[in-house]
C-alpha positions as CSV (number, residue, x, y, z in Angstrom):
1,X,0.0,0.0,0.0
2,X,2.8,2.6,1.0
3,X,4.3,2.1,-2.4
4,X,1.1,2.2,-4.4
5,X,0.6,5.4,-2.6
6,X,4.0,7.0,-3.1
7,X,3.5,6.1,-6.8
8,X,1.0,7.8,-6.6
9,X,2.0,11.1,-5.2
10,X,4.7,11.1,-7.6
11,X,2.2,11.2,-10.5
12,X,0.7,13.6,-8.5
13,X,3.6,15.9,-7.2
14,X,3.1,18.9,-10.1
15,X,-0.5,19.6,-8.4
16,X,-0.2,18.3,-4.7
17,X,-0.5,21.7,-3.1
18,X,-3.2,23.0,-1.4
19,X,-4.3,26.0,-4.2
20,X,-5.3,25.5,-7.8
21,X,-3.0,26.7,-10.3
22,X,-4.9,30.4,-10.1
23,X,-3.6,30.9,-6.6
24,X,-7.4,30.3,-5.2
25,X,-7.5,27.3,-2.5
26,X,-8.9,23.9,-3.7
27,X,-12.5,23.4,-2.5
28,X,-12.9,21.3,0.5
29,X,-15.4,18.2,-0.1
30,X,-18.1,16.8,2.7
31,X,-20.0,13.4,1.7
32,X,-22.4,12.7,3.6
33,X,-24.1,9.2,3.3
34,X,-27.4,8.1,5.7
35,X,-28.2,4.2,6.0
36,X,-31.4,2.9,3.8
37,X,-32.7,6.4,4.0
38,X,-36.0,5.9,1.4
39,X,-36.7,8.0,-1.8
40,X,-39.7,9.5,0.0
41,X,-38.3,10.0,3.7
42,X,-37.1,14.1,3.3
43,X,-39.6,16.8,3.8
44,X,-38.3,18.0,0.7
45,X,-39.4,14.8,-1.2
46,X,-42.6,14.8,0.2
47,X,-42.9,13.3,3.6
48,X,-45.8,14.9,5.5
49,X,-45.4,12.3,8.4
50,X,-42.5,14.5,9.9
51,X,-40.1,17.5,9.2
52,X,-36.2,17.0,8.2
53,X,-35.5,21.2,8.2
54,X,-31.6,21.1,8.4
55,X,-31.5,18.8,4.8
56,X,-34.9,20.9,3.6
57,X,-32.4,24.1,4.3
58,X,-29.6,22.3,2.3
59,X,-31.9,21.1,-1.1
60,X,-33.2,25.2,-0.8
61,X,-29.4,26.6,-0.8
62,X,-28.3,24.3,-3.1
63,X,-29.6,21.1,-5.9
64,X,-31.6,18.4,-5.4
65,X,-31.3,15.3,-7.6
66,X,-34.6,13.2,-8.6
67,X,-33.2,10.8,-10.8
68,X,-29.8,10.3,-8.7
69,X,-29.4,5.9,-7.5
70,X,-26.9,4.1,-5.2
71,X,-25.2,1.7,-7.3
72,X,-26.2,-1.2,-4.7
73,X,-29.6,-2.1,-3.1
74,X,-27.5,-2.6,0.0
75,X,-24.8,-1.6,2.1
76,X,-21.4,-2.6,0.7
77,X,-21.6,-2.8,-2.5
78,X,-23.0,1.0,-3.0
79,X,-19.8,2.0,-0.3
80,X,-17.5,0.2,-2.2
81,X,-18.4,1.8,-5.8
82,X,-18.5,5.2,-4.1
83,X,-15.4,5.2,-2.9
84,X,-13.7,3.5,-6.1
85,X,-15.6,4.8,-8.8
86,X,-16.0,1.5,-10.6
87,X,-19.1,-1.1,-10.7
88,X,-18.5,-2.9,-7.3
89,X,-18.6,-6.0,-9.0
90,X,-15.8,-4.5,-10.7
91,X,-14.1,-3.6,-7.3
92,X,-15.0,-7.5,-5.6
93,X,-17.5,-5.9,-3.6
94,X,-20.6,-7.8,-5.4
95,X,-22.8,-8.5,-1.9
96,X,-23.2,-7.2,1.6
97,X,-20.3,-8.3,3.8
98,X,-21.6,-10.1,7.0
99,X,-20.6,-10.1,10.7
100,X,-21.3,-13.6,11.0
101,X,-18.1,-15.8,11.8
102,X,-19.1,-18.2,9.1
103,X,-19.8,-15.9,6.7
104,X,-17.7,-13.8,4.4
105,X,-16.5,-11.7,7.2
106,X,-13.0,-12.2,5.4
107,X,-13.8,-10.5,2.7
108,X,-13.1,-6.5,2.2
109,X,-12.3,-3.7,0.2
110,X,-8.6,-4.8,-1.0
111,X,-5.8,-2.2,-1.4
112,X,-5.1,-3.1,-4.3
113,X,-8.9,-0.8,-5.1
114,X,-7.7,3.2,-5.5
115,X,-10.1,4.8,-3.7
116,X,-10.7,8.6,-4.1
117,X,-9.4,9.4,-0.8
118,X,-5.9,8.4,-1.6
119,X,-5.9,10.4,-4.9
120,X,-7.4,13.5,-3.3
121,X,-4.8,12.7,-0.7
122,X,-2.2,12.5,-3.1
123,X,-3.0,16.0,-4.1
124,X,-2.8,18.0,-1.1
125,X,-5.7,16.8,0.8
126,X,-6.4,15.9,4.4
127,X,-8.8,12.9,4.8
128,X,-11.2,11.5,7.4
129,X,-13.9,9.4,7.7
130,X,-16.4,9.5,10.4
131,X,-19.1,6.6,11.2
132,X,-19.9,3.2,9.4
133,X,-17.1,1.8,6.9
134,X,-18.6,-2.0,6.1
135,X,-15.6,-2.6,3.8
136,X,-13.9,-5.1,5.7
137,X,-13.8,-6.1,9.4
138,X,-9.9,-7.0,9.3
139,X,-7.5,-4.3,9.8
140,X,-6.2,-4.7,6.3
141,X,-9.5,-3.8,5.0
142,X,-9.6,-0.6,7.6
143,X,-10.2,3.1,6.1
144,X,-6.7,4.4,7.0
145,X,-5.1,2.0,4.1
146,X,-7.6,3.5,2.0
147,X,-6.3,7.5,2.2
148,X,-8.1,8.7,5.1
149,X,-5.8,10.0,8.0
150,X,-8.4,9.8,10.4
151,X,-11.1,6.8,11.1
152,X,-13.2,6.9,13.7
153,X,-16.2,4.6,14.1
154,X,-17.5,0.7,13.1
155,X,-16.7,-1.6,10.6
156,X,-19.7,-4.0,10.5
157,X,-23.3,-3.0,8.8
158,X,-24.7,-1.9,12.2
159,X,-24.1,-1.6,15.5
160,X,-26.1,-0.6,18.7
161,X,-26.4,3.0,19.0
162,X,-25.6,2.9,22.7
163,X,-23.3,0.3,23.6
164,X,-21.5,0.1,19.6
165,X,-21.7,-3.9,20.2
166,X,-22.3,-5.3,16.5
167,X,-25.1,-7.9,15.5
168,X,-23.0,-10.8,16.8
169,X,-22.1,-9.1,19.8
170,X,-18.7,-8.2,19.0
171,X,-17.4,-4.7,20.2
172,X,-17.2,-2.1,17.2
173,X,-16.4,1.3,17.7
174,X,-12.6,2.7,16.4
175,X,-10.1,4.7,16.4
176,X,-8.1,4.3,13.0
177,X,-6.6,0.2,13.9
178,X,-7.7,0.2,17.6
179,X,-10.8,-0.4,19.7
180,X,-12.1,2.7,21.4
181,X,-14.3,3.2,24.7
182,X,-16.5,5.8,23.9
183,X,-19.6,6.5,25.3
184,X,-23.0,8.6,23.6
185,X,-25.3,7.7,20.8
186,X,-23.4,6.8,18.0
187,X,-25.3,9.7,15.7
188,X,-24.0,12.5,18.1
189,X,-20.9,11.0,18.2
190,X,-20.4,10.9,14.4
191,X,-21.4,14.2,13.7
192,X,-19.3,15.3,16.7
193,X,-16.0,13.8,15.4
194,X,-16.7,15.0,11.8
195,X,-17.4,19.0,13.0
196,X,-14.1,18.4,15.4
197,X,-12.4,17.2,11.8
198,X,-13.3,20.5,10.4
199,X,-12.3,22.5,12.7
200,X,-9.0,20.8,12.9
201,X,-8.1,21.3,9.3
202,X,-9.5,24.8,8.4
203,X,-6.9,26.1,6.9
204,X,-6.4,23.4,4.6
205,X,-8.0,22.0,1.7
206,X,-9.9,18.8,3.2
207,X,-12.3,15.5,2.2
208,X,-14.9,14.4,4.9
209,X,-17.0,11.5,4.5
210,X,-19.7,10.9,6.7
211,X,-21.5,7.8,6.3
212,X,-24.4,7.7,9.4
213,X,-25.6,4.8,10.6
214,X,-29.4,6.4,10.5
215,X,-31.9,5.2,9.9
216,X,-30.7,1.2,9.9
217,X,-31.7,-1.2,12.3
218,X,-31.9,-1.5,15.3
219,X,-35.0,1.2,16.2
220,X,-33.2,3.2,18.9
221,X,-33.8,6.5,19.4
222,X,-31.5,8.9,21.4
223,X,-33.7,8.3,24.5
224,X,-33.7,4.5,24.4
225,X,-31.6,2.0,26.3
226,X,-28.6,-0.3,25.1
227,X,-30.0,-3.8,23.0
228,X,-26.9,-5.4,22.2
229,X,-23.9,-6.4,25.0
230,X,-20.6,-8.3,24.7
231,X,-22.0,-12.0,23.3
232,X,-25.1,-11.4,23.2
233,X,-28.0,-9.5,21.2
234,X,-31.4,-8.5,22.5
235,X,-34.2,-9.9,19.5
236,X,-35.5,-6.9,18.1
237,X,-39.3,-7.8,19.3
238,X,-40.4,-3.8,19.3
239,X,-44.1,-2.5,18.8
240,X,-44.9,-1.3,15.8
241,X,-45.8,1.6,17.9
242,X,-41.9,2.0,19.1
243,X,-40.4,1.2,15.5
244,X,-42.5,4.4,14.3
245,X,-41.1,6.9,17.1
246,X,-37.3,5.1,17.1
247,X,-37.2,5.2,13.6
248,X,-38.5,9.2,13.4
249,X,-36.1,9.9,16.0
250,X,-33.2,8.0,14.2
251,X,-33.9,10.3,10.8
252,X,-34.3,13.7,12.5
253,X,-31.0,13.5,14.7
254,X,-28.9,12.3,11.5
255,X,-30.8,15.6,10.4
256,X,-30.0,17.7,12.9
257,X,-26.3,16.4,12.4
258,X,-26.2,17.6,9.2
259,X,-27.3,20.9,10.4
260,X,-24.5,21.2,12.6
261,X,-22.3,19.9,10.2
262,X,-23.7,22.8,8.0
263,X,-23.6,25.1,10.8
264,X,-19.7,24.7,10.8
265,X,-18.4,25.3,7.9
266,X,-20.0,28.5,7.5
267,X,-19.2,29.7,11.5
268,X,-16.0,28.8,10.1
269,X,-15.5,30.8,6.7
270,X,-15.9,27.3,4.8
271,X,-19.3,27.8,3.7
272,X,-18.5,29.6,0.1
273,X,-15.4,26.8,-1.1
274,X,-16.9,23.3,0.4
275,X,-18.9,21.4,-1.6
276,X,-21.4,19.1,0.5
277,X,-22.8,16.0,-1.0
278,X,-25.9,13.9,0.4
279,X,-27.0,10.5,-0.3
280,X,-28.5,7.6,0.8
281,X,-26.7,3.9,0.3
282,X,-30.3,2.3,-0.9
283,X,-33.6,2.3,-0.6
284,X,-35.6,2.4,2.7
285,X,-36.0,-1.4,4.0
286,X,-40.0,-1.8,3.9
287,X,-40.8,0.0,6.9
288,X,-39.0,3.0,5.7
289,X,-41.0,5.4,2.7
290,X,-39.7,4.9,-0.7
291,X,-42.3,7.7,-1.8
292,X,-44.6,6.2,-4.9
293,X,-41.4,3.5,-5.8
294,X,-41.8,0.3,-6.4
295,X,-39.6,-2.0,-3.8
296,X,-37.5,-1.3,-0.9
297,X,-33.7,-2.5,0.2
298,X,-32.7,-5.1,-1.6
299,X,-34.5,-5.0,-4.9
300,X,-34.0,-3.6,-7.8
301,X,-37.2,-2.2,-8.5
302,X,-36.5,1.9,-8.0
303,X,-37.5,1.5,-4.6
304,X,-33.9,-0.6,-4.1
305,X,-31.9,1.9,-5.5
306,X,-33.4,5.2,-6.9
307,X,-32.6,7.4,-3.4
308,X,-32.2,11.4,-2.4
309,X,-29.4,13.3,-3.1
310,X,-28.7,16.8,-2.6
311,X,-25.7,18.9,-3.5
312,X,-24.9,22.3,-2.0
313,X,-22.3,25.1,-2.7
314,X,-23.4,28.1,-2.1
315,X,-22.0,30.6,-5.0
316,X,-21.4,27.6,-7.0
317,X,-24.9,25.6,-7.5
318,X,-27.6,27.2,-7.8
319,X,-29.8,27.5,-4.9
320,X,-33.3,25.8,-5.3
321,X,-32.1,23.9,-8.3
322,X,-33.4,20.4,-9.3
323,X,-31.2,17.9,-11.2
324,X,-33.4,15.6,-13.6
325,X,-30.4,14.0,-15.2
326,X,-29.5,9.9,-14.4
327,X,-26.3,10.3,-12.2
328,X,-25.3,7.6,-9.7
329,X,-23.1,7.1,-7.3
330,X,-19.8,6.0,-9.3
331,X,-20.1,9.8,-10.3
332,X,-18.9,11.1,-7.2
333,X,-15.4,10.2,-7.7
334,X,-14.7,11.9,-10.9
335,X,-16.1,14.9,-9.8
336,X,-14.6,15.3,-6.9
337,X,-11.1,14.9,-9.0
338,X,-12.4,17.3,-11.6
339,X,-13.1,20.0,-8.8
340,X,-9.9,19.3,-7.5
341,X,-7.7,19.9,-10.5
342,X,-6.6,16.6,-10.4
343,X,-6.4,13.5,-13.1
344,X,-7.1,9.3,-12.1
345,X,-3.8,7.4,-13.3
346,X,-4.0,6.0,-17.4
347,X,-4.3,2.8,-16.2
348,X,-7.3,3.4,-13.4
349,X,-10.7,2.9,-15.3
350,X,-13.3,4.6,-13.6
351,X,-17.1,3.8,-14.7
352,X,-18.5,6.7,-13.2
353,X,-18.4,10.5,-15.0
354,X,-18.4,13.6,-13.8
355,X,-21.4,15.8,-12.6
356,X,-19.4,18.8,-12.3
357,X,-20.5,20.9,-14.8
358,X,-24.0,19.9,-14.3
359,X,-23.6,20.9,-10.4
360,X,-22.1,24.5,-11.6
361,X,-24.7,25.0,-14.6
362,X,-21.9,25.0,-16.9
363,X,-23.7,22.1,-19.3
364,X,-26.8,20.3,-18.6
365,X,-26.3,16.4,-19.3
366,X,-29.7,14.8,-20.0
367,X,-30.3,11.3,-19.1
368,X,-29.8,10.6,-23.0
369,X,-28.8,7.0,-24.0
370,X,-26.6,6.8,-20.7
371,X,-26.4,3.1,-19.6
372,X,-26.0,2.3,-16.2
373,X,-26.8,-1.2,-14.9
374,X,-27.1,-3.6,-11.2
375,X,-26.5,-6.7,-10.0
376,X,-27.5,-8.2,-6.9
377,X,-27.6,-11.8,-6.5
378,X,-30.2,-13.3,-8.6
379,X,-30.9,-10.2,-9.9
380,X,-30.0,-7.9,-12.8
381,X,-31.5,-4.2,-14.2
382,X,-30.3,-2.3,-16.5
383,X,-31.1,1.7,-17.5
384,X,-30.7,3.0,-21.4
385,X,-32.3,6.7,-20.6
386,X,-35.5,6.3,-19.7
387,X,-35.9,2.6,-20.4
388,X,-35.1,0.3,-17.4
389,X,-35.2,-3.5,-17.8
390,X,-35.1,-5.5,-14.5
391,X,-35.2,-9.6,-13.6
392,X,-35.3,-11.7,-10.9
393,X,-33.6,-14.7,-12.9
394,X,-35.3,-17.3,-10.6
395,X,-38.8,-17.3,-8.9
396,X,-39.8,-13.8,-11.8
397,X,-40.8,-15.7,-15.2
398,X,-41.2,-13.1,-17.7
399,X,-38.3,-9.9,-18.2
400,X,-40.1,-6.6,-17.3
401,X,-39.3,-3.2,-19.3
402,X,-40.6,0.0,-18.1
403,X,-40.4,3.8,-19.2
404,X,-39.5,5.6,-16.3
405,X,-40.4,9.1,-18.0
406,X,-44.0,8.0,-17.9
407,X,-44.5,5.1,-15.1
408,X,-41.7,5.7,-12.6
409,X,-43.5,3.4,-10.1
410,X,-42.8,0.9,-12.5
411,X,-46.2,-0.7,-12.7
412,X,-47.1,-1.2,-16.7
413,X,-44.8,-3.7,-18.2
414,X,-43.8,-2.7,-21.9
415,X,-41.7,-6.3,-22.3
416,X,-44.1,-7.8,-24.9
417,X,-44.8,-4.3,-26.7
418,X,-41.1,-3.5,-27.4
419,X,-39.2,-7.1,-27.9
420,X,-36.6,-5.5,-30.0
421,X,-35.7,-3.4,-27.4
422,X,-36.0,-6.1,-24.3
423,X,-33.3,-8.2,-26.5
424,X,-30.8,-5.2,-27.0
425,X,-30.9,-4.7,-23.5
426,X,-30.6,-8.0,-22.4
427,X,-27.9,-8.4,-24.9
428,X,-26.0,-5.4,-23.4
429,X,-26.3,-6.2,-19.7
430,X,-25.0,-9.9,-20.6
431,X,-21.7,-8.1,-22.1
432,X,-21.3,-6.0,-18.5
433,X,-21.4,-8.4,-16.8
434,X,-18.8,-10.7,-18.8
435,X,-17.0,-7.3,-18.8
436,X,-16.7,-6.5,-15.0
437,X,-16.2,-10.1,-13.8
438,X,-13.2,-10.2,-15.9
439,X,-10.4,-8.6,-14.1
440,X,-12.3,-8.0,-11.1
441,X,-10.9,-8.0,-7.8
442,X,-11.0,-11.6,-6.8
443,X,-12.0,-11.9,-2.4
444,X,-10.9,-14.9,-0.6
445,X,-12.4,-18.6,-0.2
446,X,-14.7,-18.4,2.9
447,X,-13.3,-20.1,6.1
448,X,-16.0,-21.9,8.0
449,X,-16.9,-20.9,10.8
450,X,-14.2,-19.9,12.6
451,X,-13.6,-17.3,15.2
């Protein structure tokens, strides 16, 4: 890894400073990311059931995308193609890594993956990441050998907000490589670290990527007691009652973080050259409000993966703008080196493009004849502009095609109205598929159970 990074910085020497090459300071870069936070869960995408004001505040100061999608119905995979910029499949991050001891617990994000940390690193940056990584529960696997100088939080797919104890009832709450006592609700203390970050690097150009635990199980509010304790886990037998007010609670403080958040950079001066990024990993699980989508976490119906996003710099974007163009979360990494002045190594391909001149209303990119495509066990969907193709190869008989520009709920199947079209698409995902399983990152064999 140190030599893949100091390769690295050598390609990147000419630009790693902290100004751009017109004497004006890179822009610093915040990503936040909540957990299975639905299509239809903001205020500002139309929940009446409750108010999120501090993410309402940031979609009226800045642009709110309606056609943005995590590029995994679950946890890891979206993480890992954030992060890398390529198809996770791509990046051997194809499926949720479990905490389960015989399950693929060995399996991680491998440093042999560039991540955009380590480039934006390479080019003058400070790093951190603040809250749930899910990219590997070894140390090898941990965000510091990814380009992020500082790591604090869990490396499972949840933990208790209270006691940090993971599903299994293993302790998981960190400091970079080592086990850290902390006490609070792990929201609080998230957003807590991430403002301290800020503060700490101010006069530097930095990267903070804050990816909340809210609103994933287990239904806790800030109010309730510990579930989970060393060995053992409490069965999440809750009201239906309780899972309403918990999970309210859960999406308002991840809210009220952001605020904060938001509340620093500009008491700060930061406001004007930081770039703040919202999304959700996937779609709400099916207690959670996809809006009108079809499906929920998991799926690949819209409700899996179609999932707010908002991008605010004041100055920059417009404020009260709305994005209609098909970006997803691959994007992020090429714009963030565009903004940056920096350039991905020849030999790095990146399946993402950049949304930089679409976020400063330099050129509108329309959703066009872009093709983006999923995969998630058994299932496959595929989008050619409007057109989106999804199968469940067992147990779902007959291929479904929509038009999203007309039926985004995706409830009138085209398939038998538009064969030609079915087959090209069909045809195309097929070649993906051969495409990013060749070369792709390969993970481990799968021990047994063994602790």
């Amino acid at each position: 890894m140190r030599l893949r990074l100091c390769t690295l910085c050598l390609a990147l020497s000419a630009q790693a400073f902290a100004a751009n090459e017109d004497g004006q300071r890179k822009p610093n870069f915040v990503i936040i990311m909540a957990d299975d936070l639905g299509y239809g869960e903001l205020s500002c995408y139309g929940n009446t059931a409750y108010k999120t004001p501090h993410l309402d505040a940031l979609a009226r100061a800045g642009m709110r995308f309606t056609d943005y999608h995590s590029n995994g119905a679950v946890c890891s995979p979206t993480r890992a193609a954030l992060l890398t910029g390529r198809y996770q499949q791509r990046a051997g991050v194809g499926g949720v890594i479990y905490a389960g001891f015989n399950q693929n617990r060995n399996h991680g994000l491998h440093q042999s993956e560039t991540t955009f940390a380590e480039l934006l690193a390479g080019g003058g940056y400070k790093n951190g990441c603040f809250g749930k990584w899910h990219l590997g529960y070894e140390k090898k696997f941990n965000p510091v050998h990814h380009g992020f100088s500082r790591f604090r939080g869990y490396v499972s797919g949840n933990i208790d907000y209270q006691s940090h104890y993971d599903r299994v009832g293993v302790y998981d709450w960190w400091e970079g490589l080592e086990h850290i006592r902390e006490k609070g609700y792990s929201t609080h203390l998230i957003t807590r670290h991430a403002v301290k970050f800020i503060e700490e690097h101010k006069g530097r150009p930095f990267c903070l990527y804050v990816p909340h635990e809210a609103p994933h199980t287990p239904f806790q509010g800030p109010g309730d007691p510990a579930f989970r304790v060393k060995g053992r886990v409490v069965p999440e037998k809750r009201s239906a009652a309780f899972k309403k007010r918990a999970y309210r609670e859960m999406v308002q403080e991840m809210d009220k973080g952001v605020g904060e958040i938001i509340a620093a950079l500009k008491r700060l001066g930061l406001e004007k050259n930081t770039l703040v990024f919202f999304v959700s990993d996937n779609g709400a699980a099916s207690f959670g409000n996809n809006g009108s989508l079809r499906g929920s976490k998991g799926q690949l119906w819209e409700g899996g993966h179609r999932v707010p996003a908002i991008a605010s710099w004041p100055g920059r974007i417009e404020a009260g703008s709305a994005c209609d163009d098909l970006s997803i979360g691959i994007d992020i990494f090429p714009t963030l080196l565009e903004l940056a002045g920096l350039s991905a190594p020849e030999k790095l391909r990146l399946d993402g493009r950049s949304m930089a001149r679409n976020l400063l209303g330099k050129q509108r990119v329309t959703g066009g004849t872009r093709k983006l495509y999923w995969g998630a066990g058994r299932q496959q969907a595929m989008r050619e502009g409007p057109w989106k193709y999804v199968r469940e190869l067992k147990g779902q008989k007959v291929a479904a095609l929509y038009n999203l520009s007309t039926d985004p709920g995706e409830r009138n199947n085209l398939a038998k109205k538009n064969p030609t079209r079915l087959a090209s698409m069909q045809k195309d995902y097929a070649a993906w598929a051969k495409d990013v399983a060749n070369g792709a990152t390969r993970q481990p064999p799968i021990p047994g159970n063994k602790e």
